[in-house]
C-alpha positions, 0 to 999 in steps of 0.5 A: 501546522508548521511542516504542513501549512506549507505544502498545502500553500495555495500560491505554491500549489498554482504556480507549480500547477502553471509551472507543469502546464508549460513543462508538458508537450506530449501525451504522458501517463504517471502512476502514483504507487501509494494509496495516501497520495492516490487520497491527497490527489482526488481530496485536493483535486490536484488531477483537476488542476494538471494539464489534459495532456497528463494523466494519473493512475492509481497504483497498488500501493495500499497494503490492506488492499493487495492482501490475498483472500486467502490470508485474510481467512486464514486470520479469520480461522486463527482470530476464532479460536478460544484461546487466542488474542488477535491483534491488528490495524482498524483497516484489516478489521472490515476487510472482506474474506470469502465468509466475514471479516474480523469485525464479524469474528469480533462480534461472535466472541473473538477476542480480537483488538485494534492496536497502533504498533505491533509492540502494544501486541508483544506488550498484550502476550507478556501481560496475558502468558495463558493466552495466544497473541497473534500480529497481523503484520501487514504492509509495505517496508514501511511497518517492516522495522516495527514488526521486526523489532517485535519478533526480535524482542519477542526471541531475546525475552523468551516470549513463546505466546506471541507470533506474526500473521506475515503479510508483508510486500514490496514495492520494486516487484510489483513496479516491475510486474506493472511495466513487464505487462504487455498492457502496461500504460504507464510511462512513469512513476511516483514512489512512495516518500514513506517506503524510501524512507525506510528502504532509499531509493537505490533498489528503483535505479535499475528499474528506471534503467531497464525499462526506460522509466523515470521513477520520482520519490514523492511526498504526500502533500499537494505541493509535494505531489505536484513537484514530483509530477513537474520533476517527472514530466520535464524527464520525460519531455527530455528524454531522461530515466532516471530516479529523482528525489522530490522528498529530500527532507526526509529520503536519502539515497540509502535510506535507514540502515539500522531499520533495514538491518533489523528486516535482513535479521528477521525476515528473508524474501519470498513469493508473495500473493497480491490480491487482484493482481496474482503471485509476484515472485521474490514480492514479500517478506516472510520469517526466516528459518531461526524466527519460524517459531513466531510464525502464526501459519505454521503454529496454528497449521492453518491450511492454504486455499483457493479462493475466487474474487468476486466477479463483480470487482475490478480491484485488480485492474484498478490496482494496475492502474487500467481502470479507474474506480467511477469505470466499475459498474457496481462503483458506489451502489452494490459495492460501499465502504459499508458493504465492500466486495474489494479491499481497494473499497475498504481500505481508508488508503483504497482508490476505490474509498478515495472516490466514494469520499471525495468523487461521489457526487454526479459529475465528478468521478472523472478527472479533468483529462478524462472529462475531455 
C-alpha cells in the first residue's frame, strides 16, 4: 500500500536500526507516549532490533486506558437508564468498571451502540427526539475537533436530546507529571505524530527547556519510529533538548488552527482523573459554561465516587513507564484481554494487549536489553 509499503521497508528498517547502533554511546531510556506506537514497536520487534544500550518504555498514551474508574461507572449508571441511547467506540465497551462494563449493560437491555464518529451519535439524537443520545467523548487532542464540532452543531441545530460523557486528557501535563516525579527514569520522549497534528509541536518546547529533555514528534510505523529514536538518541549523546519533528509529512510546528479553534470555543481546561496515575492538574478538557447544557454529568446528576484499583494490577506503573507488562505477576493468567482487571489490558492501544498478542509465548516478554 503506497504511504505504508514504505516505511515498513525492511532495508530501510536495517539501515536505521545500524544507523542507531553507532549513534548510541551511553545508557539511555526513551518513552513512547502513544499506545499505537507502543503496538508497532512490540508487533514489529523494533525493541529487538535497537542497541542493549537503549531502552523503551511505555507511556500513558492510551486514552481508554487512563479513563478513571469512576467515569467508566458513571457511563454504566447513565447507559442503564430506560430512555437513554448510548453511544461510543468498541474499546470503552469491554472497559471494566467496579461492577461490569458496558457490554454487560448492553446484554441486560440497554440501549447501548458502537459508533465511528461522535457525528453518527448527533445524527442518532436528530433521528430518535424521544430518546437521550449520550457520546462517550473520550481521548486524547486527537478526537478533541470531532467532539467539538458535535456540541457546536448540536447548539446551532437546537438538538436538546444530545450530550457528552467528557473524558478528554492532554498530553504535555501527563509529560510533566512523569519527568516531575522523583522516580522518573525516562531521559526522552517519543510524542504522539497524530495528537500534534491536531495540536503542533509548540506546547512540548517548554518542557524539553525546563527539564533538559529532547522531545521527538513520531510517526506510527517502524521506519517512522526508528528515525525518531535515532533523532532522539544523537540529541542525547550531544547534549542537546530540543524538540524535533520526525512526522514532517503531516505535523507543522502550530498544528491545525481551525481544529484547535473549535476546541477553545467548546471546551475549557480542567483537572482531570488518570486512572493508575491519580489527578493531573490543568490535564483534561470538560464543557465550558455556555455548552454545559450538553453535559451528560450534570443532565443525569450522576454523583462522583471513589473507587479502588485493583490491587492486583500494576497499570499505573506500566503507564509511568516503571514497569513493563510481562513484570505483573497475574500477566496473561488472571488478567486476559477476555477477563481484564486493567484498561492497559483491554484497550486494543493497551501495553498490557500489545504483549498478550504479540509477546505471550515463553521466552518472549522481554526486550533484547532486558533479556541482557
Amino acid at each position: 500500500m503506497k504511504y505504508v509499503e514504505e516505511f515498513r521497508n525492511e532495508r530501510a528498517v536495517r539501515v536505521l536500526a545500524a544507523e542507531l547502533a553507532r549513534a548510541v554511546r551511553h545508557s539511555w531510556t526513551i518513552m513512547e507516549i502513544c499506545g499505537g506506537q507502543t503496538h508497532a514497536i512490540v508487533r514489529f520487534g523494533i525493541d529487538e532490533l535497537i542497541p542493549p544500550l537503549l531502552t523503551l518504555v511505555h507511556g500513558p498514551g492510551c486514552p481508554v486506558c487512563v479513563t478513571p474508574i469512576e467515569l467508566i461507572d458513571k457511563a454504566l449508571e447513565i447507559a442503564a437508564r430506560p430512555n437513554v441511547t448510548f453511544c461510543s467506540f468498541g474499546d470503552m465497551l469491554r472497559v471494566p468498571g467496579s461492577h461490569g462494563d458496558l457490554f454487560s449493560v448492553k446484554a441486560r437491555g440497554g440501549d447501548v451502540r458502537i459508533v465511528y464518529s461522535p457525528l453518527d451519535a448527533l445524527a442518532l439524537a436528530r433521528a430518535m427526539p424521544e430518546r437521550e443520545v449520550v457520546f462517550f467523548a473520550v481521548g486524547f487532542e486527537t478526537t478533541a475537533p470531532a467532539n467539538a464540532m458535535a456540541v457546536y452543531q448540536a447548539k446551532r441545530t437546537n438538538v436538546r436530546n444530545f450530550s457528552l460523557l467528557v473524558s478528554h486528557v492532554l498530553v504535555p501535563p501527563a509529560i510533566e507529571t512523569i519527568l516531575s516525579s522523583t522516580t522518573n527514569r525516562v531521559q526522552g520522549f517519543l510524542a504522539a505524530g497524530h495528537v500534534c497534528t491536531v495540536m503542533g509541536y509548540y506546547e512540548y518546547e517548554p518542557l524539553a527547556a525546563k527539564y533538559n529533555v529532547p522531545i521527538v514528534v513520531t510517526g506510527f510505523e517502524p521506519v517512522d519510529i526508528l528515525e525518531g529514536l535515532l533523532m532522539c538518541v544523537r540529541q542525547l549523546e550531544e547534549g542537546r533538548c530540543e524538540v524535533e519533528n520526525q512526522y514532517s509529512r503531516l505535523v507543522v510546528r502550530e498544528g491545525n488552527r481551525r481544529a484547535q479553534e473549535i476546541i477553545n470555543e467548546v471546551f475549557t481546561v480542567v483537572p482531570r482523573k488518570w486512572r493508575g496515575i491519580g489527578e493531573i492538574p490543568a490535564s483534561g478538557l470538560g464543557l465550558r459554561e455556555n455548552y454545559q447544557e450538553f453535559d451528560a454529568e450534570l443532565r443525569f446528576n450522576v454523583q462522583a465516587t471513589t473507587v479502588a484499583e485493583s490491587p492486583e494490577c500494576i497499570s499505573g506503573l506500566i503507564l509511568q513507564g516503571l514497569k513493563k507488562p510481562h513484570e505483573c505477576p497475574v500477566f496473561g493468567t488472571r488478567c486476559t484481554p477476555e477477563h481484564p482487571l486493567g484498561a492497559t489490558m483491554v484497550s486494543s492501544e493497551g501495553a498490557c494487549a500489545a504483549y498478550y498478542r504479540y509477546r505471550r509465548q515463553s521466552g518472549q516478554h522481554a526486550s533484547r536489553g532486558e533479556q541482557r
